[in-house]
N, C-alpha and C positions, 0 to 999 in steps of 0.2 A: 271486737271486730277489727280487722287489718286493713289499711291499705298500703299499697306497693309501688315501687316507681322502677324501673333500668331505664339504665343508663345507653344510650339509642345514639347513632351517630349526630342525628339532627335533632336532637331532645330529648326529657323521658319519656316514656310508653308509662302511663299508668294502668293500675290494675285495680277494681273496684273503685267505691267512693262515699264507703260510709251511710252511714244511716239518716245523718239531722245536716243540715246547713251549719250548726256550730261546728259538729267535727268536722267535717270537710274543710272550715275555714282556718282549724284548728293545724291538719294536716296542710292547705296552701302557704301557710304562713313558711315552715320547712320546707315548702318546695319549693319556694322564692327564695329561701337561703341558699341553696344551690348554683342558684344564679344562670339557673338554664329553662329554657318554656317547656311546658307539656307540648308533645307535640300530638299523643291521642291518646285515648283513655277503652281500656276493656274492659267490658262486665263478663264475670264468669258465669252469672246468675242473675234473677232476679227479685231474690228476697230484700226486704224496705234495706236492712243495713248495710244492705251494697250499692242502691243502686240513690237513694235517698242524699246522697251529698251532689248528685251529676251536677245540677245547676252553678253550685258557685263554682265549680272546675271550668262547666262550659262559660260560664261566665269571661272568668278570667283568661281562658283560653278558647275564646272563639272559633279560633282555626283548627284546632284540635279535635280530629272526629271522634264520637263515639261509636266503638266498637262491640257489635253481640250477636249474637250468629240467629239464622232463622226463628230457631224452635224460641229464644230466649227473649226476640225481638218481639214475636205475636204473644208469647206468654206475659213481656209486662203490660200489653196496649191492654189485652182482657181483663187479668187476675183473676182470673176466672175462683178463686180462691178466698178473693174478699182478703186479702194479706195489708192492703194500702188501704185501707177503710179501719180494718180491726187496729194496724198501727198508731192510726192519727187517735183513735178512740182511747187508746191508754193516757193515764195522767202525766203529763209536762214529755209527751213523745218528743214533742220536738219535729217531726215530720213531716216533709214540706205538700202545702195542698196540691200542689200540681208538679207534675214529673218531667223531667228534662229527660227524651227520649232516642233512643239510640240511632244516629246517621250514616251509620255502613252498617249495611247486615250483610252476612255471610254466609256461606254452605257449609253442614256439617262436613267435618273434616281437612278443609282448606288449610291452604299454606299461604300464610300474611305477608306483606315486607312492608312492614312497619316504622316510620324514619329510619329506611336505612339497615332497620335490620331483618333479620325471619325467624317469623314466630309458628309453628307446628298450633292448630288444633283438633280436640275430639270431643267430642258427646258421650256427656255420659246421664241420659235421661234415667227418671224413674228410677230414683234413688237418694239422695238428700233433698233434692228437689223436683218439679215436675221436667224441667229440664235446665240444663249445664254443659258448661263448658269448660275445658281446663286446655290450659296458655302451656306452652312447653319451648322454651329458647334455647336451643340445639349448640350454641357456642360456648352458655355459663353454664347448662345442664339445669336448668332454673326450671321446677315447673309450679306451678300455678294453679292448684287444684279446689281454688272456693271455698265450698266449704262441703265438698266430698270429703276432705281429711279436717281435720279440727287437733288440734293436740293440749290434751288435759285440759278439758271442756267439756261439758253436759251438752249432748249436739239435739239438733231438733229432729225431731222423728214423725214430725204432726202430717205428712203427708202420706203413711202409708206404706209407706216403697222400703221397710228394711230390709226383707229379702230382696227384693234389687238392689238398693244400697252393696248388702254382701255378693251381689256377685258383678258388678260394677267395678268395685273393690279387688277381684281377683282378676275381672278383664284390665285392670290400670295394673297390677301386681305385675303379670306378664308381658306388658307392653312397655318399649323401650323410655318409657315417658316417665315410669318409677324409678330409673336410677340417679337422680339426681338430689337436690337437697328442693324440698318442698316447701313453699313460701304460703301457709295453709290462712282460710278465712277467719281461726279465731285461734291464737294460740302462738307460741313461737314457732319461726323453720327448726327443720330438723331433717337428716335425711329421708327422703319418700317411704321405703321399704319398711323401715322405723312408724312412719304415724299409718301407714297401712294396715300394718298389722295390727297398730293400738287400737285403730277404727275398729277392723273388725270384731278385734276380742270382748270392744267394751259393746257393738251393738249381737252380737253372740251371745252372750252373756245377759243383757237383757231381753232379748227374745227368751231365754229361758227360764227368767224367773214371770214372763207373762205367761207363755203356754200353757201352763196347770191351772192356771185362773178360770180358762175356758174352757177348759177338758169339760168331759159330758159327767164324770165322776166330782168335777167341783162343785163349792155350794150353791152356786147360781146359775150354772151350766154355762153356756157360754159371753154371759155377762158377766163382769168384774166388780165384785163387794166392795163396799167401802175398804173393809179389814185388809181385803186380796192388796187393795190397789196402795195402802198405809205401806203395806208390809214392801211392796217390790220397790217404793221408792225409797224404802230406810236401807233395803239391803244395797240399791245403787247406790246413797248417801254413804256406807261404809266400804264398801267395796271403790267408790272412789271419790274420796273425801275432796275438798278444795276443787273440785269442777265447776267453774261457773257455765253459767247458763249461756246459751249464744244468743237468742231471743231477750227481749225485752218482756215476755210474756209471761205475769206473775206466777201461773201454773202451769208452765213447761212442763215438768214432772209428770203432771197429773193427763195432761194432755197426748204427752207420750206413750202413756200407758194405756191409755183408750185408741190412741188408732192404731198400736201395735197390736192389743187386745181386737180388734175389728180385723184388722189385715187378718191375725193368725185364726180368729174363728172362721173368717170366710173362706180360705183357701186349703183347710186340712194341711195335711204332712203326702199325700197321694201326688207323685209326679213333682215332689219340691225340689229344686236345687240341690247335691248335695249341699255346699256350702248353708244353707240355712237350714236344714234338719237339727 
């Protein structure tokens, strides 16, 4: 997982904040090397490894508001998802009992000015996540896309949305917001148009070794067999070797393959997206 800082006339703007109180403290330590304050902090999302370090940032930078727009600001107070419960339950998570919660919420779409500078955002719900947000800096061509983009990483799919995800993905493609270099939630930058593409292909690519799982001709019909569910994650394991995982969730994999297996039985191929056929 990444966090991110610019360079702002009156301080850094940060971006995410990790998942445990260690990383975060881990990442303040280089930002005191700098020698300059936070002057506020955005969440792009709200899944635990971003938003799980807010505390010792707000800590150390009290004045510094936290930033996340509507949909993102009601999605962490719910979790409607059980995501901050299931977190803490894993062995040595690390993550923290109670949440440091965001103090400027915004309108989808808004234009920031942020110490000094302006920052462009958009919504990109119902698709990596239930909802998101991606930072776009008009002056560096910087953008900030969570972890809509990931670059060579096993991305999390557990909510459902990969056809959204894929046409999310072509609404950012077209939008002046992909031409810049992408500072992604897990993975190095790399130009935008670059991890867009790789996004889409690697989650393309598994929607189609799940689809036959559930066909009405497979052997469980629209349930997924043990064997089905072995096989698609070996072909993913070879098809893209050294991807780590972006969860901490020891069967990411298997997880992935059951709510895509669910998304693609419940909705047919009738009226889909080109993009995700």
């Amino acid at each position: 997982m990444n966090t991110y800082w610019m360079q702002a006339p009156e301080g850094l703007v940060l971006v995410d904040t990790l998942r445990t109180p260690t990383d975060a403290r881990q990442a303040l330590a280089r930002i005191r090397a700098t020698g300059r304050p936070v002057a506020a902090i955005l969440l792009t999302h709200v899944h635990p490894d971003h938003v799980g370090g807010a505390g010792v940032f707000h800590r150390a930078f009290p004045r510094a508001p936290i930033y996340a727009s509507e949909a993102s600001a009601e999605a962490m107070r719910e979790d409607a998802r059980g995501l901050y419960a299931l977190t803490r339950s894993l062995p040595g998570s690390g993550f923290p009992e109670k949440l440091t919660y965001p103090t400027r919420v915004f309108r989808a779409g808004a234009t920031l000015t942020i110490a000094g500078m302006t920052v462009r955002t958009i919504e990109f719900p119902d698709a990596e996540s239930d909802a998101a947000t991606v930072y776009y800096q008009p002056g560096s061509r910087s953008l900030f896309p969570g972890d809509l983009l990931g670059n060579r990483v096993t991305p999390a799919l557990l909510e459902g949305h990969s056809c959204g995800w894929l046409v999310q993905l072509d609404r950012l493609r077209t939008s002046s917001l992909g031409a810049g270099t992408a500072y992604p939630g897990h993975g190095a930058p790399a130009p935008a148009r670059d991890l867009i593409t790789r996004q889409q292909t690697y989650i393309k690519h598994f929607r189609g070794l799940v689809k036959p799982t559930v066909a009405k001709d497979s052997p469980a019909g629209p349930h997924v067999t043990d064997a089905e569910r072995r096989a698609v994650i070996a072909a993913m394991r070879r098809a893209y070797p050294g991807h780590p995982p972006v969860a901490s969730l020891p069967t990411l994999m298997e997880e992935n393959v059951k709510a895509v297996a669910a998304e693609i039985a419940s909705t047919g191929s009738a009226g889909l997206p080109r993009v995700c056929r």
